[in-house]
C-alpha positions as CSV (number, residue, x, y, z in Angstrom):
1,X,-25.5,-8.1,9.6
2,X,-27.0,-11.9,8.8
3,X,-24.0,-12.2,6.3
4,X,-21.5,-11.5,8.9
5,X,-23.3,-13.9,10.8
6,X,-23.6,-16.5,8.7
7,X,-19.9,-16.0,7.9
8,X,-18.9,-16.2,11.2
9,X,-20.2,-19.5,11.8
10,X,-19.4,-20.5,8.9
11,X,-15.9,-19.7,10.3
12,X,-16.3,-20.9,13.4
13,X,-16.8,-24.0,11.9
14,X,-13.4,-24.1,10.4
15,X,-11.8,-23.4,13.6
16,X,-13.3,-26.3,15.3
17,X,-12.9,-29.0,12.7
18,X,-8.8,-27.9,12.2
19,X,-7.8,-27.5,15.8
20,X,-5.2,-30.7,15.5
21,X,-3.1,-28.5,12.6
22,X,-3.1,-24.9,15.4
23,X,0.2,-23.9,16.3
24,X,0.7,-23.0,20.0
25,X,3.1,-21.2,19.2
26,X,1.6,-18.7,17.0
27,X,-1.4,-18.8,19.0
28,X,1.0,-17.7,22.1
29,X,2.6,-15.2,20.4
30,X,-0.2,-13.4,19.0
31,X,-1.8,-13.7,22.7
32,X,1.3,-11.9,23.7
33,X,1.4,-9.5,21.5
34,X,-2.4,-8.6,21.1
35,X,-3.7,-9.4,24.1
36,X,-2.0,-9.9,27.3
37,X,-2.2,-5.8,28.3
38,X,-5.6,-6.4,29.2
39,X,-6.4,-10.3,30.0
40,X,-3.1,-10.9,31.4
41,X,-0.6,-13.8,31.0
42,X,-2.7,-15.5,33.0
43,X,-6.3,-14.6,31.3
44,X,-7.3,-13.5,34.5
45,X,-7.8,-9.8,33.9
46,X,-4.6,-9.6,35.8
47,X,-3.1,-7.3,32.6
48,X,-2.1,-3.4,33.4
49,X,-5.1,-2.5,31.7
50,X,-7.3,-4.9,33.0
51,X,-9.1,-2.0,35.3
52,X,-9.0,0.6,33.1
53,X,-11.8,-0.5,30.7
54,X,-15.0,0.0,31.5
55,X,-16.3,-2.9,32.1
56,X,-12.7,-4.2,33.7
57,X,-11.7,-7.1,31.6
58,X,-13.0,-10.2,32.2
59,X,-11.1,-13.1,34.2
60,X,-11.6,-15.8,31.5
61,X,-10.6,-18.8,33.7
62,X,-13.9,-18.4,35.8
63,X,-15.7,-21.6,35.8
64,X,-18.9,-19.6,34.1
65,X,-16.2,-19.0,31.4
66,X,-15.2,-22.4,31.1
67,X,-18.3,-23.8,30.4
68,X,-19.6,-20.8,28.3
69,X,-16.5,-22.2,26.1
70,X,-17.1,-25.7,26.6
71,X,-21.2,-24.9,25.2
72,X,-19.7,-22.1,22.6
73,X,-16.2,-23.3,21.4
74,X,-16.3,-20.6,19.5
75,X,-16.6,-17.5,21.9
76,X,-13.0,-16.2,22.1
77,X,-13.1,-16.1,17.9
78,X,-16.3,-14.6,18.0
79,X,-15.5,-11.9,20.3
80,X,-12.5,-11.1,18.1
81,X,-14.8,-10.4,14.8
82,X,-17.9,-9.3,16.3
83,X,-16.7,-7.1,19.4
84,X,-20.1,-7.5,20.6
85,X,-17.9,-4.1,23.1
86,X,-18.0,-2.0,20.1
87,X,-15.0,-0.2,20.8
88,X,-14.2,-1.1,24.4
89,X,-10.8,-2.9,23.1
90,X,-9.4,-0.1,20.4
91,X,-10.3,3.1,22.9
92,X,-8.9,1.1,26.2
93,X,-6.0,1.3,24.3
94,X,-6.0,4.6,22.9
95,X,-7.0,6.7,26.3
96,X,-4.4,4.3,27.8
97,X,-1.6,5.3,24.7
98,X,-0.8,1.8,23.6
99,X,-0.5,1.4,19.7
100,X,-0.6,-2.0,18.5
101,X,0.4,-2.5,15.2
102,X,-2.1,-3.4,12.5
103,X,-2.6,-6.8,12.0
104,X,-4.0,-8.9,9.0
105,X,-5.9,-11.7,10.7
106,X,-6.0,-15.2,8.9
107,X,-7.8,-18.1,9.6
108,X,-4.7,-19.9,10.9
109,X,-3.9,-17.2,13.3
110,X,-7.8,-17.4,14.9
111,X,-7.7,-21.3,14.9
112,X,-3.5,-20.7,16.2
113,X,-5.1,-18.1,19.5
114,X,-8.2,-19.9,20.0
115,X,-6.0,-23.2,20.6
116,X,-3.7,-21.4,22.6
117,X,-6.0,-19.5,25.4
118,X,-8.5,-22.6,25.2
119,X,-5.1,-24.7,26.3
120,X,-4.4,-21.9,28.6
121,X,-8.5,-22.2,30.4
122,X,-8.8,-25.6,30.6
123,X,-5.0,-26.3,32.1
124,X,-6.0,-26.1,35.5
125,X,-9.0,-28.4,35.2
């Protein structure tokens, strides 16, 4: 577990130090694709599954949100590789019959979605 850790912020690091090379578009597209059934276009926990988990997905535009990303630029990353939910994401989709297709994460593609929903957040400041 330290290794994953370590490795995480390790990173983490490499998210936050290439953020001026993320593609928005990537970023959106994955968002779209991956995550919008539960967070919503919005990231409001507006998506049709949004209720259905238990806990009901989070609105991520909350102020507390905001500046639990501002403190922790690495939180949305983070709760991509550690699912500190164990596996509240993969069984809210499987009781709810959505199949996503397997996906082979890269670096680019967690700097590309952390960009995008960090743009997304902090739009309506």
């Amino acid at each position: 577990m330290r290794v994953l850790v370590i490795a995480s912020l390790g990173f983490l690091s490499l998210i936050q130090t290439s953020l001026s090379f993320a593609d928005n578009a990537n970023g959106k597209n994955i968002y779209l694709q991956r995550c919008v059934m539960c967070h919503g276009v919005d990231l409001k926990g507006t998506g049709p599954l949004a209720h259905r988990s238990n806990p009901p997905t989070p609105d991520l535009t909350t102020a507390a949100f905001k500046e639990r990303l501002r403190v922790y630029p690495g939180v949305i990353v983070s709760s991509i590789i550690l699912r500190p939910n164990g596996d509240l994401i993969p069984r809210t989709l499987k009781e709810n019959g959505v199949k996503l297709v397997p996906f082979a994460w890269g670096v680019r593609d967690f700097r590309d979605l952390n960009q995008y929903m960090s743009g997304v957040i902090f739009k309506g400041r």
